[in-house]
N, C-alpha and C positions, 0 to 999 in steps of 0.2 A: 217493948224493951229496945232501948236503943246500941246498936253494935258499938265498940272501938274505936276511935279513929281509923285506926290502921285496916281494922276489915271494912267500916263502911264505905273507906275509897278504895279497896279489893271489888265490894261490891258495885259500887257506880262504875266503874271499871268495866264489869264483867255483865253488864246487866243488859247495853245495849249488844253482845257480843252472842248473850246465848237468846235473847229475843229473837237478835237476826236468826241465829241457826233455826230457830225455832218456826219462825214465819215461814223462812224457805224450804223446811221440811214439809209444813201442814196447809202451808197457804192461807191462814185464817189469824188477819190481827187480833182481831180484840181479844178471841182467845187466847189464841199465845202471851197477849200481854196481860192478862188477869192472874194468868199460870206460871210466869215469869214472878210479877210480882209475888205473889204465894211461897214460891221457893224463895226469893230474895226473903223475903220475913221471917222463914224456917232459919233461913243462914243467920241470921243476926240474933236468932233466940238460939241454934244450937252451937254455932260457930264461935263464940265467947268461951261458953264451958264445956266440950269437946275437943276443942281446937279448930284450926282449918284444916279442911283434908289434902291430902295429896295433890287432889287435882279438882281443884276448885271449880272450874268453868262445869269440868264433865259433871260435877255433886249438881250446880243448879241447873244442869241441863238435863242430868235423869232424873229430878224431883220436876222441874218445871212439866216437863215432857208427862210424868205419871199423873200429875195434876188434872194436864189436861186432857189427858184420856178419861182420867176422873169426869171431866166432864161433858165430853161425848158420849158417856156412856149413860151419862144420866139426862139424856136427852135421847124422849121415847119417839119423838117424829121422826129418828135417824139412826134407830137401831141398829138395824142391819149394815146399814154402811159404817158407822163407827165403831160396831162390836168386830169387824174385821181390820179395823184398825186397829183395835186395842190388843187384837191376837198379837201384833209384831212384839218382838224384841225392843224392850225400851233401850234407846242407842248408851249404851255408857262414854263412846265417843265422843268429840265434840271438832265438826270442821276445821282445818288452818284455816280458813278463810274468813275473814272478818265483814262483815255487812252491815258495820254502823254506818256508811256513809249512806250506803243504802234503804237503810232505818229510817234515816236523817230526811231522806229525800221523799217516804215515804212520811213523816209528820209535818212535813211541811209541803201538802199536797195544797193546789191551789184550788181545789174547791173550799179551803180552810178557811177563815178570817186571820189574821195575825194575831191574834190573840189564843183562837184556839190553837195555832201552830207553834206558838210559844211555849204553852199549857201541856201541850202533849208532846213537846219532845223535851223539858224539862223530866216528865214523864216516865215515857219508854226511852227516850236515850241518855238522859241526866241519872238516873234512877233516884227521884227523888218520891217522895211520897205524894199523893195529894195533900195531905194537910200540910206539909211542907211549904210547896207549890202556892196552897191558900193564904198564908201564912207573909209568902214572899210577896201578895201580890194583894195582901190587906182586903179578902172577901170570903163569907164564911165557906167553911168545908165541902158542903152540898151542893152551892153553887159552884165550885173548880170542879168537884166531883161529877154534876151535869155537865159542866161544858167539856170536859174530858171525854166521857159518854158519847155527849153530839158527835164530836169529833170523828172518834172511832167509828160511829155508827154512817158518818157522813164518809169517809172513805171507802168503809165495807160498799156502801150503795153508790160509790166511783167506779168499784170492781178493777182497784187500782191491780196491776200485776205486782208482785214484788223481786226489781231489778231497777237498773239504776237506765233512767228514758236515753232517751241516742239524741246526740248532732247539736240543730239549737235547742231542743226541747229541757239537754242536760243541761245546760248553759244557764236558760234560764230558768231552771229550778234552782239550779246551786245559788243564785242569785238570790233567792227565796232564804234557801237556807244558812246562808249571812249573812240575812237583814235579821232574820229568826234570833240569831247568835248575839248580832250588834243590839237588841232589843234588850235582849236577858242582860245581857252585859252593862249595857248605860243604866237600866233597875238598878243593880247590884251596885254602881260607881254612883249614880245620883239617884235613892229614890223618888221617884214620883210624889211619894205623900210619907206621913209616919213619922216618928219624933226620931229618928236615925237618918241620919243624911248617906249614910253606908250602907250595904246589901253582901258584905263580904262573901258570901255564901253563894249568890248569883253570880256572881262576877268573876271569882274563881272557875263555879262552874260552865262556864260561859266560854274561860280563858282555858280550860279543858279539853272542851268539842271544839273550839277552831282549832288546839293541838292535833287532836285526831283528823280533823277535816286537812288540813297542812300535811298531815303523815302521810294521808294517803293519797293527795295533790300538789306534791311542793312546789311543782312547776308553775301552776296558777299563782298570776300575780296578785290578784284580789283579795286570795285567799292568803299572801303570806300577808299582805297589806294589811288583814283584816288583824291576824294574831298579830302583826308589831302593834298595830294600834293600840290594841288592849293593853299591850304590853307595858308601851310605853307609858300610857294612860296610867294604870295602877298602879303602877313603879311612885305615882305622886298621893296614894291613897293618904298615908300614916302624915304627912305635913297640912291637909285639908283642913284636919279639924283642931281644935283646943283640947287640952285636955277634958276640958267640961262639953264637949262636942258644936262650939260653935267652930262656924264656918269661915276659914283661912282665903281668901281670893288666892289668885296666882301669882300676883302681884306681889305677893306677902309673905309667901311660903317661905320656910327654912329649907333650901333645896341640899343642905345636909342631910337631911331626912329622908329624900326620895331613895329607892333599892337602885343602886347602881345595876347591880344584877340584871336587874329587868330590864333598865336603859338600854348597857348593852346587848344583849339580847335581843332587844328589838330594834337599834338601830342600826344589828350586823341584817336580822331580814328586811329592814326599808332597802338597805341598799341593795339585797338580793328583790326584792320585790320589782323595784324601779331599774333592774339594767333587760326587763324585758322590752320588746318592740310595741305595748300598748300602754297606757295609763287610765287608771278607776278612780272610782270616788274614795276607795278603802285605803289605795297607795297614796293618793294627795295628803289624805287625812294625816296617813300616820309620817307622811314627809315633814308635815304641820308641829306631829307632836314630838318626832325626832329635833328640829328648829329649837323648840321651846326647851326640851331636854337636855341642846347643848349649850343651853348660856348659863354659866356659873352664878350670874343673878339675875334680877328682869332687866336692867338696865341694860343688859348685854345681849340681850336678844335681839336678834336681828329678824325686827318688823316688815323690812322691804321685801324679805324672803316670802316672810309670811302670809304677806297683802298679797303679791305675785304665786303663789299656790294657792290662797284663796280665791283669787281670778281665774285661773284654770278651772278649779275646783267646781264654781258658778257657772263657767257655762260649757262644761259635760257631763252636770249633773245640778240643775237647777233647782234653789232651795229658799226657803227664806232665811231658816235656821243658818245657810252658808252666806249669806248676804248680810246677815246682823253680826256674824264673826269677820267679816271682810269691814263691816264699819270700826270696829274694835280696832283692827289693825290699818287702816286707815286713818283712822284718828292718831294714830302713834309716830303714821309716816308725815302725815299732812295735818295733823293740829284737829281737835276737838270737834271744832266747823264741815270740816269734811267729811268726818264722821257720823256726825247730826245729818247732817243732808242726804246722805245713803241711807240712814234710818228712815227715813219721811220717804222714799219711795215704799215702805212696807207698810204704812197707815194705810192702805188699804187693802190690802191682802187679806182674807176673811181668816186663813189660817192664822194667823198673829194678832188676831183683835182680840186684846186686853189678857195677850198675852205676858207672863211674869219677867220673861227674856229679856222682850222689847223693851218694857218699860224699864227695869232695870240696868240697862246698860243706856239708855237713855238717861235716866236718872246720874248716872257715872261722869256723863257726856256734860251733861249740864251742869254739873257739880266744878267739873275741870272748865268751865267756859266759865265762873264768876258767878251761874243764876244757882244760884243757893234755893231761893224758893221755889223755882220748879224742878229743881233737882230733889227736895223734901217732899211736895204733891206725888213726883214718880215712883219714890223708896216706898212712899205707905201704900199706892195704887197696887205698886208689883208685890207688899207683903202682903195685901189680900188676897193677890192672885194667883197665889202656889201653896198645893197645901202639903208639901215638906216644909212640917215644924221648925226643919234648922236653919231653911234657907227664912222661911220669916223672919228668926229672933236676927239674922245677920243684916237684912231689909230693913228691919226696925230699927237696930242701932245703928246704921247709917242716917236715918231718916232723923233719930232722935241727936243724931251730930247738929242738925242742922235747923232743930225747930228754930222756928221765931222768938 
């Protein structure tokens, strides 16, 4: 059964909230989060047609909590030590203190792969389902459900503590845990593969936890950098597509359409972000999409900003993906040719070989330079080489602008 709107985001709300209490009472992830979920699924089969109770956190904190004494107890190697657990009082209480970030820092442990760190704090701190999860990420149920599994199992055998690490250690985990975020999010903004070029579902939820992560760090510039990003970014969702879901360039957009809302929103935190004494790759970015946000149409966007933050951007935090968008905007300050030739330092970077990126903004490049035919070779190369549906058919009829 699926909950309400309104209670299923009570729910992801409250999910990563009574997991924490719950870890930090018992000390045992995987438990906690199997008992977590369990109550989370009581609440959206009872919570519809009983109502929501009073005090919602405390209901799936003493159903989570009975759960898992539920299953202490049914575990005969540890009898005795959990049948003295089980004597306690199940807490009807539930901490002020919140420990999603601490959750956070916990599924994004770096014994993880990034994928499973993605997988599992969609998880335990998105509260989304597995088949959800699977669902968002186009592979079947059993397998999200194994690598969830590993996961969990690959922390337990960390013997991670649950508390948020000291000095550089936090530093660079939270670094983890907004590349984690920026992951789910670009899913959600451009799928990977799938006949939807949109993840709305991801992406909001994405734009959620760096909410939370922001609440409980405002100070960190990274972190506000990371929420305008997003921000700004989605604020452009609803002009991207046609109505029939092909794909809109930027170039193209009806920037009527973009949520003002969210503009400003995010570019009141760019400029809190950037009046600190450091600069990141997540404040560059969103300086980038703040640039783009304020021109009334493309014409009016000012490129030399653009190319000059993508310069910074390049070399404190070197990328190719940031060196194919510094061609972009190079090509707009200094003509097509200058562009093209930034490009061709990436033919051999193994990560960009016959990648859909390159080729098509190459393809773009050489379109605007007069070569029509190798501008049509790049559009069919890059539509074989991405398998989001939508970005193909858009690939295609570029390509098909230009047959012979």
């Amino acid at each position: 059964m699926t909950a309400p709107p309104s209670i299923e985001g009570l729910l992801r709300e409250l999910t990563p909230q009574v997991l924490g209490a719950l870890v930090r009472r018992h000390g045992q992830f995987e438990g906690c989060e199997d008992a977590v979920q369990e109550a989370v699924l009581a609440a959206a089969v009872q919570w519809p047609a009983e109502g929501v109770p009073d005090n919602p956190r405390g209901w799936l904190m003493t159903v989570a909590s009975r759960r898992l004494i539920d299953q202490m107890r049914s575990d005969h190697a540890r009898r005795e030590r959990e049948t003295a657990t089980a004597a306690d009082v199940v807490p009807e209480d539930v901490p002020d203190t919140d420990d999603t970030l601490v959750l956070l820092f916990l599924c994004c442990h770096p014994t993880l792969t990034a994928a499973s760190q993605t997988a599992l704090t969609l998880r335990a701190v998105g509260g989304l389902t597995t088949a959800e999860i699977a669902r968002a990420f186009l592979v079947p149920e059993a397998t999200m459900a194994a690598r969830i599994s590993r996961a969990k199992q690959r922390i337990k055998a960390a013997g991670s503590s649950f508390g948020l690490p000291e000095g550089a250690e936090r530093e660079e985990r939270l670094r983890v845990v907004l590349h984690v975020l920026y992951l789910i999010f670009n899913e959600g903004y451009t799928a990977s593969s799938g006949s939807e070029l949109h993840r709305p579902d991801l992406a909001h939820e994405a734009i959620r936890l760096a909410r939370m992560v922001h609440a409980q760090l405002p100070e960190d510039g990274e972190v506000t950098g990371l929420l305008a990003l997003m921000l700004l970014t989605d604020a452009r969702r609803d002009a991207r597509t046609t109505e029939t879901g092909d794909l809109v360039p930027l170039d193209e957009q009806d920037r009527t359409k973009w949520d003002r809302a969210l503009i400003d929103e995010g570019t009141a935190l760019v400029k809190a972000s950037l009046a600190g004494p450091e600069l990141g790759p997540y404040q560059l970015q969103a300086a980038i999409a703040a640039t783009h946000a304020d021109a009334a149409t493309a014409g009016e966007t000012d490129w030399a900003q653009v190319h000059a933050l993508y310069l910074i951007l390049e070399r404190i935090a070197p990328n190719p993906m940031v060196t194919l968008n510094r061609a972009i905007a190079l090509a707009e300050t200094e003509g097509p040719p200058a562009g093209l030739a930034l490009l061709a330092t990436l033919d051999g970077d193994e990560r960009m070989a016959g990648h859909h990126r390159l080729l098509s903004v190459r393809a773009h490049l050489l379109e605007r330079t007069g070569d029509t035919a190798g501008a049509y070779e790049h559009y069919r190369r890059a539509a074989k080489a991405t398998a989001s549906i939508a970005e193909q058919r858009y690939l295609e009829s570029r390509a098909a602008r230009l047959r012979p």
